[in-house]
KEFI-913634 format. One record per residue (C-alpha): residue in one letter; x, y, z. Coordinates in steps of 0.1 Angstrom, whole numbers, padded with zeros to 4 digits, always signed. Each point is the difference from the previous one (the first is absolute). Layout:
<atoms>
AXYZ...
</atoms>
This chain:
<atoms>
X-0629+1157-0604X+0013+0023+0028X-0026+0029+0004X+0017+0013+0028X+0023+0028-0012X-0026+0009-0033X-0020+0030+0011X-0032+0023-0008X+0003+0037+0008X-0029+0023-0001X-0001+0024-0022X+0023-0016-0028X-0014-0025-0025X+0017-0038-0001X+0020-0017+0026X+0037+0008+0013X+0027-0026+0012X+0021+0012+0031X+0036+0003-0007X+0009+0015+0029X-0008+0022+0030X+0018+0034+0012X-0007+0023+0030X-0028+0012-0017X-0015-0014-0024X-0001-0037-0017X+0015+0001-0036X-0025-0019-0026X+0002-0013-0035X-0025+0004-0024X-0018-0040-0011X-0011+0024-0030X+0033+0015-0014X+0028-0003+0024X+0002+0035+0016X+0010+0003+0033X-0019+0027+0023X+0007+0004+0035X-0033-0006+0023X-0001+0024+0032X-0013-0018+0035X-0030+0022-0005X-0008-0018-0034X-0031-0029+0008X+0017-0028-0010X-0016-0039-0001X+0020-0030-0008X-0015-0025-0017X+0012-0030+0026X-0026+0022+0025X-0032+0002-0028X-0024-0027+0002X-0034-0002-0018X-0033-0011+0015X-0018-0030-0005X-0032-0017+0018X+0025-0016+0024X+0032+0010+0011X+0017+0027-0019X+0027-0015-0026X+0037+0019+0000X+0003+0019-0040X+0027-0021-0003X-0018-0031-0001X-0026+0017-0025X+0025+0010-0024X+0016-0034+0000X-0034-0015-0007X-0009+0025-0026X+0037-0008-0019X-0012-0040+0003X-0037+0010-0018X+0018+0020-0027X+0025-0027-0002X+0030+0029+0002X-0013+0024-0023X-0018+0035+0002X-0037+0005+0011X-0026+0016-0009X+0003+0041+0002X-0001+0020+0027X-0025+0024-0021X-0027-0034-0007X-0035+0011+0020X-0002-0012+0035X-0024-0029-0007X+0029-0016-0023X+0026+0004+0027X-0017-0011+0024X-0008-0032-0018X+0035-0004-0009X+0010+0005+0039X-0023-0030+0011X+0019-0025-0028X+0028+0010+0026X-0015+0009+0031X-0034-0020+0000X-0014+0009+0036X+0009+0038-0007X-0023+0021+0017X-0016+0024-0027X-0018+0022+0028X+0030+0011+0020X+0021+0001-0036X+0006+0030-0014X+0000+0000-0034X+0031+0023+0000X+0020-0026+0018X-0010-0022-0027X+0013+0020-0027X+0031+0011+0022X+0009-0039+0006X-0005-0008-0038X+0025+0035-0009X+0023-0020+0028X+0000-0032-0016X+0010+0013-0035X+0029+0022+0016X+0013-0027+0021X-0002-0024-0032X+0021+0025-0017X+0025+0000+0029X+0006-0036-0003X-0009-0002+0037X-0019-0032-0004X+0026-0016-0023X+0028+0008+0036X-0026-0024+0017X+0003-0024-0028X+0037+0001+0003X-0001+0004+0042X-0017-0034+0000X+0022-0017-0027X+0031+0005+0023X-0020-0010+0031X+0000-0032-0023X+0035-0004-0011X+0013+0010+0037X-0024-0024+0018X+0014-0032-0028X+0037+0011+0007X-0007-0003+0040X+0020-0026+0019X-0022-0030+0011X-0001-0015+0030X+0035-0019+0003X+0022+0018-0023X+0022+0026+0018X-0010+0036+0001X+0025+0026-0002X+0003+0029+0028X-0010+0034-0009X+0034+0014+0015X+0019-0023-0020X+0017+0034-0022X+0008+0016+0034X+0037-0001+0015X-0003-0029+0026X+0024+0013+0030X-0001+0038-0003X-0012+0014+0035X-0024+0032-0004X+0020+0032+0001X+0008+0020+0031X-0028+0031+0008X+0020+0029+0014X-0016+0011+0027X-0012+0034+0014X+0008+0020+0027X-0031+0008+0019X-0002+0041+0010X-0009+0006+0033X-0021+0033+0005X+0021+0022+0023X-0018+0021+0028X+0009+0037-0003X+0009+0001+0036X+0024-0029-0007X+0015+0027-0024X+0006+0024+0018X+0020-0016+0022X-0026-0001+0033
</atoms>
């Protein structure tokens, strides 16, 4: 699962995925229903490769949260956002058990359970899924140790010399007394 181009921006509800960036702004589609919003530089924006949650040891990345959450709920939706904290919490340490309920909120606990279901929607943990099925396959079809590997320029034209740069005249900065003829 690659967090890093899925988005939170304040002030609008669900996550965003970055499509692409202008002058401006960064242009953002909807996890929710597809629409695509531009997001000015003044916009706070978190990515969720930078969010980690605290625990009674060293703070654990969301990614690896979420991807423990999707194990416990063996791929299918959690419990809802709405449940009371007490539930959510309990639900969070099935994941996460050395969470640490004092420095918790009990909105980032509802915010991470609204992520989980929109990203389950996306289909982003079914691309990690796939992402590590074709890590398979490509590491089986490797060449072993004594069977030939083939070069990397082997579709490039074997001869051809780089082109010829034209070059540029420098300009020399002429004195105004040079001008004037003194």
């Amino acid at each position: 699962m690659d967090l890093s181009k899925i988005i939170s921006v304040a002030g609008k509800a669900g996550l965003f995925r970055v499509i692409a960036q202008g002058r401006q702004a960064v242009i953002a589609e909807s996890l929710l229903d597809g629409k695509r919003i531009p997001v000015p530089s003044s916009a706070k924006v978190s990515s969720l490769e930078e969010i980690s949650m605290f625990t009674t040891g060293d703070d654990v990345p969301l990614k690896d949260v979420l991807s423990k959450l999707y194990e416990v709920e063996k791929g299918k939706e959690s419990i809802d956002p709405k449940e009371s904290e007490d539930k959510l919490f309990a639900k969070l340490s099935e994941a996460l058990p050395d969470a640490d309920r004092e420095r918790i909120y009990g909105s980032d606990v509802r915010k991470l359970f609204s992520w989980y279901q929109q990203l389950l929607k996306a289909g982003e943990f079914e691309k990690k899924e796939e992402e590590q099925k074709e890590e398979r396959t490509a590491r089986s079809k490797a060449p072993k140790d004594g069977e030939k590997k083939v070069k990397a320029d082997a579709g490039k034209k074997s001869g051809a010399s780089p082109k010829p740069t034209a070059s540029k005249a420098k300009a020399t900065a002429v004195r105004k007394s040079a001008q004037r003829g003194a």
